[in-house]
LONUDO-542992 format. One record per residue (C-alpha): x, y, z. Coordinates in steps of 0.1 Angstrom, whole numbers, plus 5000, padded with zeros to 4 digits. Each point is the difference from the previous one (the first is absolute). Layout:
N
PT    u    v    w
PT    X    Y    Z
...
This chain:
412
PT    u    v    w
PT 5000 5000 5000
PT 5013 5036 4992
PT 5005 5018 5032
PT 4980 5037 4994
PT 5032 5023 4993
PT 5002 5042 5010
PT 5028 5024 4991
PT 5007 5025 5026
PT 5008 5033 4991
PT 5009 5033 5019
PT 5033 5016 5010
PT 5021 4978 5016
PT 5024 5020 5024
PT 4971 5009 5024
PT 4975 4971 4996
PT 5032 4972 5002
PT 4983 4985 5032
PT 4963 5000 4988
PT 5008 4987 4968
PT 5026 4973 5021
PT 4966 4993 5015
PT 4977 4995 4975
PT 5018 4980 4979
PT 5005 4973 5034
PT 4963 5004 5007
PT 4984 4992 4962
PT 5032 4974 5000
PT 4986 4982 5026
PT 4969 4994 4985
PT 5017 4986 4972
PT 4999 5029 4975
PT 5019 5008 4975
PT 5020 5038 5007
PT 5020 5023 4979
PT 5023 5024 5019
PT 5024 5017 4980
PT 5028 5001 5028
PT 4998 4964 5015
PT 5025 4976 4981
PT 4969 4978 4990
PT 4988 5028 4979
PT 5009 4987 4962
PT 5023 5020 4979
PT 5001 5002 4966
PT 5040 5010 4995
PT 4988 5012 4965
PT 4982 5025 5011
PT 5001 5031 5019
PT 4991 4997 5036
PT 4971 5024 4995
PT 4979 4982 4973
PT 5009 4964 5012
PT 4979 5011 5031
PT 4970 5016 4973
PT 5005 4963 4983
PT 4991 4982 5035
PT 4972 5017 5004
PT 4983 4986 4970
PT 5005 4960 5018
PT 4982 5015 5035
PT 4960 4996 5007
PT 5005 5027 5025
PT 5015 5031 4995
PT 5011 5016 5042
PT 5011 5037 4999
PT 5010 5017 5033
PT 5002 5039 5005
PT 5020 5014 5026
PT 5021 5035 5001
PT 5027 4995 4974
PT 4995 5007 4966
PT 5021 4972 4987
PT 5028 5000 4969
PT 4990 5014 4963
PT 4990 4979 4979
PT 4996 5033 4972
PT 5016 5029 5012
PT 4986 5023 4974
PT 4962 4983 5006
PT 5008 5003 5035
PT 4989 4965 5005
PT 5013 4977 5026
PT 5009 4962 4996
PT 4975 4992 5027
PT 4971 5021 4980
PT 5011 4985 4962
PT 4994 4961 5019
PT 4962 5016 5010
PT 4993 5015 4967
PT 5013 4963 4982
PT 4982 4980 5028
PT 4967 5027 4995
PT 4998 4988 4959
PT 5002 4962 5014
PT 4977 5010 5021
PT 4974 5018 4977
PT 5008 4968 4975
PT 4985 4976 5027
PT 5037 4983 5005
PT 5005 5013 5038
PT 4986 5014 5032
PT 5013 5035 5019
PT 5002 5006 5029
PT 5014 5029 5018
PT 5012 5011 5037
PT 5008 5035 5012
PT 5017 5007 5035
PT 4971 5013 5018
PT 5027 5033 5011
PT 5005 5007 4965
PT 4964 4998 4989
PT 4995 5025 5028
PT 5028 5024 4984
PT 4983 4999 4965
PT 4973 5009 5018
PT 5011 5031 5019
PT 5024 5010 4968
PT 4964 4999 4976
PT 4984 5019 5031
PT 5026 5024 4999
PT 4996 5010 4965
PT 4965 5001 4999
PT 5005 5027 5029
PT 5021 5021 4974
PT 5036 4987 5013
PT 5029 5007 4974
PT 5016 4971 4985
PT 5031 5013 5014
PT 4987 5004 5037
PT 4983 4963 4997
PT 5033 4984 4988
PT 5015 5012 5032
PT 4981 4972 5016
PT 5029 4975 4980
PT 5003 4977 5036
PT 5006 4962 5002
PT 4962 4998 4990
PT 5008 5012 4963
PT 5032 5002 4988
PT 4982 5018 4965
PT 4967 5011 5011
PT 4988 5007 4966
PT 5007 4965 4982
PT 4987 4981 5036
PT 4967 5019 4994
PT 5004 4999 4963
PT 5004 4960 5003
PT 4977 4994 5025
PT 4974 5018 4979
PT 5006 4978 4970
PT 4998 4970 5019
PT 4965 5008 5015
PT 4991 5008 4962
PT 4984 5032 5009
PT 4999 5016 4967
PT 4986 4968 4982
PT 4972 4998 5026
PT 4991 5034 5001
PT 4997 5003 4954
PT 4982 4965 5010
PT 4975 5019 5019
PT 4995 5030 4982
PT 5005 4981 4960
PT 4978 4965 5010
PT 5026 4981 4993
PT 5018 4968 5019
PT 5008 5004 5035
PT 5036 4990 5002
PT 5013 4973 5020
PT 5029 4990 5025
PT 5000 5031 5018
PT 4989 4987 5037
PT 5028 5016 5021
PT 5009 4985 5035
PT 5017 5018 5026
PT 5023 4988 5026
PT 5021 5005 5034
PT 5013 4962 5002
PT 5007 4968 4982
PT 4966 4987 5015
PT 4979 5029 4982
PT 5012 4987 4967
PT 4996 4957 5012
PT 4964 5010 5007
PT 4995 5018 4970
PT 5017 4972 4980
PT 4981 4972 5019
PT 4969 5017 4989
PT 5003 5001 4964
PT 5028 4975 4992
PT 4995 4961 4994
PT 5026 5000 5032
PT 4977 4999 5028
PT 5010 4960 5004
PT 5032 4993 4995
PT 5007 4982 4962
PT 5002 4966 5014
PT 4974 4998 5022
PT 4978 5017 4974
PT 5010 4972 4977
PT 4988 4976 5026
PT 4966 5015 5001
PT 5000 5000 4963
PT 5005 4963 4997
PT 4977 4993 5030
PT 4973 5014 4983
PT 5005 4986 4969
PT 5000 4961 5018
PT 4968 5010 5018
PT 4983 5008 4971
PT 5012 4966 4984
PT 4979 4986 5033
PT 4974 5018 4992
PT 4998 4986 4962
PT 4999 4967 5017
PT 4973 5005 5020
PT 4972 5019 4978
PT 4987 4985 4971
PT 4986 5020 4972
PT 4967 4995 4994
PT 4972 5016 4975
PT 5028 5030 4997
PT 5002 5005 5040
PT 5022 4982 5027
PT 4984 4980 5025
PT 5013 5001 5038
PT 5010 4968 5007
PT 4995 5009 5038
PT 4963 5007 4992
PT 4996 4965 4991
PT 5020 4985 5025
PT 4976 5022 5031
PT 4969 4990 4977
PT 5008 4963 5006
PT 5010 5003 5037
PT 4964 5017 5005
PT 4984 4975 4987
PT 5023 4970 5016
PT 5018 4992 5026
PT 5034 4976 5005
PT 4993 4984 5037
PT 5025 4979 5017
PT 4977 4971 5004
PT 4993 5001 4961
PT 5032 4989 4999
PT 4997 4966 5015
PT 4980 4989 4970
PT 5023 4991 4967
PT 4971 5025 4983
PT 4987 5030 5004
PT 4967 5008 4976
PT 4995 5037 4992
PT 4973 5013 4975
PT 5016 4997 4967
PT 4986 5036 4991
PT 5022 5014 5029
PT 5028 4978 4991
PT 5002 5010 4959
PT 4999 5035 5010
PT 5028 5000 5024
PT 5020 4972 4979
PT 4991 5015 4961
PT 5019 5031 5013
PT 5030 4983 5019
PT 5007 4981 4965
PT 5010 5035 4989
PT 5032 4993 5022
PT 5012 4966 4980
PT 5031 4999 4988
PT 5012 5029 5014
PT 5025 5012 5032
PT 5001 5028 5020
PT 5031 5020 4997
PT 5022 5011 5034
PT 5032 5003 4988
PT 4998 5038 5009
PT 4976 4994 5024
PT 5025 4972 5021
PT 5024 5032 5002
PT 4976 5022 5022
PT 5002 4987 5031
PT 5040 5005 5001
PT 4994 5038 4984
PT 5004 5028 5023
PT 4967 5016 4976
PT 4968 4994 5020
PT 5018 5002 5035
PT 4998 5028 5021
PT 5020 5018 5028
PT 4980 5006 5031
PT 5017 5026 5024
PT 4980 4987 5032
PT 5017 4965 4990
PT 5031 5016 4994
PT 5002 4978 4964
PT 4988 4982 4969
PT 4963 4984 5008
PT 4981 4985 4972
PT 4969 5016 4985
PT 4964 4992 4992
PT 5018 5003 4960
PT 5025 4974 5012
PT 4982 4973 5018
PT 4973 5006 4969
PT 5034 4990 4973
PT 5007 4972 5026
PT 4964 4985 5002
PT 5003 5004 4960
PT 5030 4979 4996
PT 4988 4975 5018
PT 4966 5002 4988
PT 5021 4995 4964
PT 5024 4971 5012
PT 4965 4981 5016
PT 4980 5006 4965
PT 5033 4986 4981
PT 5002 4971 5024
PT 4962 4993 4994
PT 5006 5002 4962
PT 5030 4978 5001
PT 4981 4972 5021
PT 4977 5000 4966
PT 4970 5018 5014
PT 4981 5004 4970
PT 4996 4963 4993
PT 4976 5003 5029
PT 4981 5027 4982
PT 5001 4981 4968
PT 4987 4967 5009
PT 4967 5014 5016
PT 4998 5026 4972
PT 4964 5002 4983
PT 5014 4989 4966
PT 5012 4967 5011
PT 4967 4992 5025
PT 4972 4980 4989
PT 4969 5013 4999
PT 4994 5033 5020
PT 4999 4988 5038
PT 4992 5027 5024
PT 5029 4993 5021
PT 5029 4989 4993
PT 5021 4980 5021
PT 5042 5003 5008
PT 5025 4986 5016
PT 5001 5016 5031
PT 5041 5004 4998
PT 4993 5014 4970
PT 4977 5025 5009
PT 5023 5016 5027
PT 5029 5006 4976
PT 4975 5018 4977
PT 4983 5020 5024
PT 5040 5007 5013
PT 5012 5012 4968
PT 4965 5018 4993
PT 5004 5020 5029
PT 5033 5008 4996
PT 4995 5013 4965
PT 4978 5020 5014
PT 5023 5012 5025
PT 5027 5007 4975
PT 4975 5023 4984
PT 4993 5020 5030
PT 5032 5003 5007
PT 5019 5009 4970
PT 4972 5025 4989
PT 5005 5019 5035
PT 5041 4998 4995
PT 4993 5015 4966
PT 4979 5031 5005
PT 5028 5004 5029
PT 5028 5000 4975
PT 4980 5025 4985
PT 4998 5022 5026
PT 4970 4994 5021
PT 5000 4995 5035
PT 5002 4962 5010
PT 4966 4982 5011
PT 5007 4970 5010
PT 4972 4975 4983
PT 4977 4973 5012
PT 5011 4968 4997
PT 4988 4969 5001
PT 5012 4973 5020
PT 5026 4974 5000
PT 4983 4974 5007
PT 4968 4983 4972
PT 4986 4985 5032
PT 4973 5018 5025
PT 5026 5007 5032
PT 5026 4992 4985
PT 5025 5034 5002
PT 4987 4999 5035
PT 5013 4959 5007
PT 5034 5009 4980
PT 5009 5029 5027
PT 4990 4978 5028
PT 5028 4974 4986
PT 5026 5025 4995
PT 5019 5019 5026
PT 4996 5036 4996
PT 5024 5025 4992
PT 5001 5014 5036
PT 5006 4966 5010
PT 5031 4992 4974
PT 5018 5036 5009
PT 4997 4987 5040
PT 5015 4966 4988
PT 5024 5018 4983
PT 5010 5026 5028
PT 4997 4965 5025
């Protein structure tokens, strides 16, 4: 995967420690980051130092300039146009061509001096007595004015508004007193919020849970139908009791039993995917630090990815132990007749109603992880239980020690 790339441009003598900064930061979450005084920066010995930077620009997605009190080198001394302000007006065509994104940061103490130095002229101040105010907050008031005017786009908007044409673009300017000003302006608006691996993680989480979900709900008459729907409709109507279970058969009305089964069939041949999904658990992603705790505790978005995988390895197991032979041999198509129940092995029957529920299960669950991913809050869903037979979650926790108990054993 290409890492998103950004160029950063400004004068270099005073902004050495921000730029030191930024590039660590947006390196860190595995972009790409063009600096024109770090070794890594790639030099074209062809070409003069000058255009091999107005070259890079053209390879960056993101186009970082930084405006603080120096004016910078000339790029045209006649023009009067810096090397930092000939990279914006090349990066400003990409831009206006669609081939990159601005964005630009002013020191919040030299916005304030362009401020007071337009103030003072509007208040009839000579250029002369206004260029007395030449301090570390300007080193040339007229081109830091001059350039931060051109970078807001000003002129453009203003024959916008007054000729009805196109509002211009990539003029949002962002102040700033510290690094964490511009990493909170950059988290907002920047595919950096997660760092590049992790976001890669979610990525391909998503994707596999969506692969679940393909398994799980069949297409029918142009819609999909929610295999968990079928699977509640059939526990409505029956129930799996443990003494059903000491007869070698279990009869259910065949009408109950197509339903349930005609939709499971849906799942033959097919296997859920977790190879993403078996890498959660061990992922720093879904946990969370909790300051009363004083450290990592899992999250309701944590245990849900846990309960997923092995909701996952269970339905696997349960294809793998040939479940749908079960469904197959009592299917309608191979009955005689049309009895009104039909009647199946009672083995049978649990490791059907095991995998039905946890298909249903696995929709629940990865549906919830997905809008999640997305960016909605986590709601952890309903699930159904374990168990296909009536009380039988509750006998399974009576047989196994409980987690309290282990973590005494342990500490014992």
């Amino acid at each position: 995967m290409r890492p998103p790339s950004f160029f950063l441009s400004s004068t270099i003598f005073d902004l050495r420690d921000l730029r030191s900064a930024l590039k660590f930061y947006l390196e860190e979450q595995g972009c790409l980051v063009l600096a024109s005084e770090f070794n890594d920066f790639q030099k074209e010995l062809d070409r003069h130092s000058y255009e091999a930077c107005l070259k890079s620009i053209e390879n960056c997605d993101y186009y970082v300039l930084i405006i603080g009190a120096r004016r910078g080198g000339w790029f045209d001394v006649g023009g009067k146009v810096t090397i930092t302000q000939q990279e914006y007006r090349h990066a400003l065509a990409l831009h206006d061509a669609g081939r990159l994104k601005l964005m630009t940061f002013v020191r919040s103490d030299t916005w304030n001096f362009r401020e007071t130095y337009k103030a003072l002229a509007r208040q009839g101040i000579s250029d002369e007595e206004r260029r007395k105010l030449k301090s570390t907050f300007a080193e040339d008031p007229d081109f830091t004015v001059s350039f931060i005017d051109e970078v807001s786009r000003n002129a453009e908007t203003k024959k916008a508004l007054t000729e009805g044409g196109a509002l211009p673009t990539g003029n949002w300017i962002h102040t700033f007193d510290s690094f964490r000003d511009v990493v909170d302006t950059l988290r907002t608006v920047l595919p950096v919020a997660l760092p590049m691996q992790e976001a890669a993680f979610r990525r391909s989480l998503r994707h596999e849970l969506i692969e679940a979900l393909r398994i799980c709900l069949p297409r029918q008459d142009g819609g999909l139908i929610d295999i968990r729907a079928a699977v509640q409709a059939f526990l409505a109507e029956f129930t799996l009791r443990s003494q059903d279970l000491q007869s070698s058969q279990v009869a259910l009305p065949a009408e109950t039993w197509d339903r349930l089964s005609t939709v499971l069939i849906w799942t033959l041949g097919k296997r859920f995917p977790a190879s993403v999904l078996s890498q959660a658990p061990s992922s720093p992603t879904f946990l969370s630090f909790d300051p009363l705790a004083d450290g990592v505790v899992e999250s309701d978005v944590y245990n849900a990815v846990y309960r997923l995988l092995l909701e996952t390895n269970a339905a696997n197991d349960a294809l793998e132990q040939n479940v749908h032979d079960v469904i197959l041999r009592h299917s309608a198509r191979v009955r005689p007749g049309e009895p009104r129940d039909v009647a199946i092995d009672s083995t049978g029957l649990v490791r059907v109603l095991h995998f039905a529920q946890r298909c249903a299960n696995i929709v629940s669950l990865a549906r919830a992880l997905i809008r999640h991913l997305d960016g909605d809050r986590f709601q952890p869903p309903h699930l159904l239980p374990w168990s296909p037979v009536e009380g039988g979650d509750d006998h399974i926790e009576h047989e196994k020690p409980s987690r309290e108990e282990v973590e005494q054993f342990i500490a014992g």
